[in-house]
C-alpha positions in Angstrom: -14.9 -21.4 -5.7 -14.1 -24.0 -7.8 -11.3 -22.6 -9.8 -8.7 -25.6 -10.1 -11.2 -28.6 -9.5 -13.2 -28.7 -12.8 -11.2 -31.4 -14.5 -10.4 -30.1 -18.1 -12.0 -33.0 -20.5 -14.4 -33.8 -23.0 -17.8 -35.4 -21.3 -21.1 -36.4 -22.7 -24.4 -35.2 -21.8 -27.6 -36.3 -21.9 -30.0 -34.4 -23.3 -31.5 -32.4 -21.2 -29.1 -32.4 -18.9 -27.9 -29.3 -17.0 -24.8 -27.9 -16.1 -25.6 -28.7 -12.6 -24.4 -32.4 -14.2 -21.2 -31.4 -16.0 -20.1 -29.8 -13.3 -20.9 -33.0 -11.1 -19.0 -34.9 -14.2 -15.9 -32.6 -13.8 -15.8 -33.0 -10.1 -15.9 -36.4 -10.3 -13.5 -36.6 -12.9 -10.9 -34.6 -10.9 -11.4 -36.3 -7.7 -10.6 -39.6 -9.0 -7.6 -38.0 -10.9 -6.5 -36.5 -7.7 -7.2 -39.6 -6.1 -3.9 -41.4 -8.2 -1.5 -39.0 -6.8 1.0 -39.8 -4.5 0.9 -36.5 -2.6 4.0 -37.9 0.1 6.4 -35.7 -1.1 4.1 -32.6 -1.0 2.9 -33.4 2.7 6.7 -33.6 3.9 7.1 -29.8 2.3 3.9 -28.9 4.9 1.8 -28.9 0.8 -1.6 -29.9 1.1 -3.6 -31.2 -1.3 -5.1 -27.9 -2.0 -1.9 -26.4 -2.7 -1.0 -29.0 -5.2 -3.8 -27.8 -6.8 -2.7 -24.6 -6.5 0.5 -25.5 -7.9 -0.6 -27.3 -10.8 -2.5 -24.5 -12.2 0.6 -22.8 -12.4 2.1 -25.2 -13.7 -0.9 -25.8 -16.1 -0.5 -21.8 -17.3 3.4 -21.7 -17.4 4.2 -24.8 -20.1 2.7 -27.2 -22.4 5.6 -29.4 -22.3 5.2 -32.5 -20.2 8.8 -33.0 -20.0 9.1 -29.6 -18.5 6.4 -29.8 -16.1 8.2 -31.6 -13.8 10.6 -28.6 -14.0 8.9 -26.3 -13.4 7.1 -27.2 -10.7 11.1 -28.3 -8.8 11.7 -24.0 -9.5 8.1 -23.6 -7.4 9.1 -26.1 -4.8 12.8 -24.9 -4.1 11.5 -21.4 -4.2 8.9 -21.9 -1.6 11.4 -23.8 0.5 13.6 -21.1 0.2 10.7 -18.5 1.4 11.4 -16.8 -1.9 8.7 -15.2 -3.9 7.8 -17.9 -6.9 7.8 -14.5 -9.6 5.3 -16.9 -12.1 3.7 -13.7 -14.2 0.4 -16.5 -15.3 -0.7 -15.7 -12.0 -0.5 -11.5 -12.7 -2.2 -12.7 -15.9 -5.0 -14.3 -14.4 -5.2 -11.7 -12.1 -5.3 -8.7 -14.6 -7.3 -11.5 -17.3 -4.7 -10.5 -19.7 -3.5 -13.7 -21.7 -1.9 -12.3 -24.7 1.2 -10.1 -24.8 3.7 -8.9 -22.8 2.8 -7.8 -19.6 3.1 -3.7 -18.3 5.5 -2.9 -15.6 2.5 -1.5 -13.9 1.2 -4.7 -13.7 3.6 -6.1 -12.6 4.2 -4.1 -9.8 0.5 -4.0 -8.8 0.4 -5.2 -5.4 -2.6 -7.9 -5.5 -3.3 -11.5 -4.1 -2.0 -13.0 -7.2 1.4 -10.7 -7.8 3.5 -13.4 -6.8 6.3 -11.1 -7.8 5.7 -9.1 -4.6 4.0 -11.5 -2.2 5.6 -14.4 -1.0 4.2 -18.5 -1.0 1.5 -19.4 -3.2 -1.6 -17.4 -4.6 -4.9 -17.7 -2.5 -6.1 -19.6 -5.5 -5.8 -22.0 -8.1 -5.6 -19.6 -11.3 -7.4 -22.7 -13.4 -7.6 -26.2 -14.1 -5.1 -28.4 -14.3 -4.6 -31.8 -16.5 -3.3 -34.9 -14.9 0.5 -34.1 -16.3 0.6 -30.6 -14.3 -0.9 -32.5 -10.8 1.4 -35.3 -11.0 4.4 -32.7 -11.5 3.0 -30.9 -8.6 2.9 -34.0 -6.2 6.8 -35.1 -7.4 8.3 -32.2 -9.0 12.1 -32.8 -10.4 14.8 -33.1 -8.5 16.7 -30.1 -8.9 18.4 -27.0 -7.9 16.3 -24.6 -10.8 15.2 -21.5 -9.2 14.2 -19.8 -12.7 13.1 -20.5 -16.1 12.5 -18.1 -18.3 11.2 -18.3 -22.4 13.7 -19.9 -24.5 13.5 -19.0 -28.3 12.8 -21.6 -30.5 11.9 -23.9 -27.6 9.9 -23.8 -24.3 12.0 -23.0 -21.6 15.7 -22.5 -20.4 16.1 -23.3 -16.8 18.5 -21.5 -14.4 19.8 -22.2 -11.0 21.7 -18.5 -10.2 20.2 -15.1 -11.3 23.6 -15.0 -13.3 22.6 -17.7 -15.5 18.6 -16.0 -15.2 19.8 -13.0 -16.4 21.6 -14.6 -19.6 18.7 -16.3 -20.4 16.6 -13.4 -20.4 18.9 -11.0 -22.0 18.5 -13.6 -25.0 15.0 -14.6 -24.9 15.0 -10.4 -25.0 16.8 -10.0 -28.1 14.8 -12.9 -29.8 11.7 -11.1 -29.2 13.5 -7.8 -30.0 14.9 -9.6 -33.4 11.3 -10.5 -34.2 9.9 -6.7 -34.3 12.8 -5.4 -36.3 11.9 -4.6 -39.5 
């Protein structure tokens, strides 16, 4: 499959030209993107290039925040060192092909390939295609001790390095949402 490795840009094409040649164009375009990563840092955590891949289209799906992407991808790292399942719900998304709204508990607790929820390390797939700023946060994530991030209202993201602090910030992200319906 090629999930992950069609290199999300704009390219010309001739006319006349198939899709045979954008996907060539897009594979190209990704491998020489790849190509300027340092992937060191992956390698020494047993990643291959593959799962950076894999990693950066979670990372891809979670934020569109370059700052954060960094972050995000040290919460997938130090849970995946830790043996702990990542709990990224794009993946359940991309799974279920639901991109809008909240997500159902039985969704959630649907044990597939892609509930990272319930199955530990990383999906069997890339779950799309990631930009240069999401693979380069996915060969040197942030140095931190984040194990969770949850919405933040107003913003992107807050970040979290006990479920105490987790469970704060999803208790308000919950009554921001919960703030928004009332009428």
């Amino acid at each position: 499959a090629l999930e992950g490795f069609l290199y999300p840009a704009t390219y010309a094409v001739e006319g006349g030209g198939t899709a045979s040649d954008l996907v060539d164009k897009q594979l190209d375009a990704f491998a020489q993107n790849l190509g300027k990563l340092n992937l060191g840092r992956a390698e020494r955590k047993n990643l291959d290039e593959y799962d950076v891949v894999a990693i950066a289209s979670l990372i891809e799906r979670e934020t569109p925040s370059d700052k954060e992407r960094p972050l995000v991808s040290s919460v997938i790292y130090n849970r995946l060192s830790r043996g702990e399942p990542l709990g990224i719900d794009a993946t359940t998304r991309y799974y279920e092909k639901k991109w809008d709204g909240q997500l159902l508990e039985s969704e959630l607790a649907d044990d597939n390939p892609y509930n990272t929820r319930l199955n530990g390390g990383l999906p069997p797939t890339p779950i799309g295609a990631p930009g240069l700023a999401s693979l380069k946060a996915a060969a040197k994530p942030a140095n931190t001790d984040f194990l969770f991030y949850t919405v933040k209202p107003g913003a992107c993201h807050a970040f979290a390095e006990t479920l105490e602090e987790h469970e704060e910030n999803v208790a308000a992200y919950q009554a921001a949402f919960d703030g928004d319906k009332a009428p």
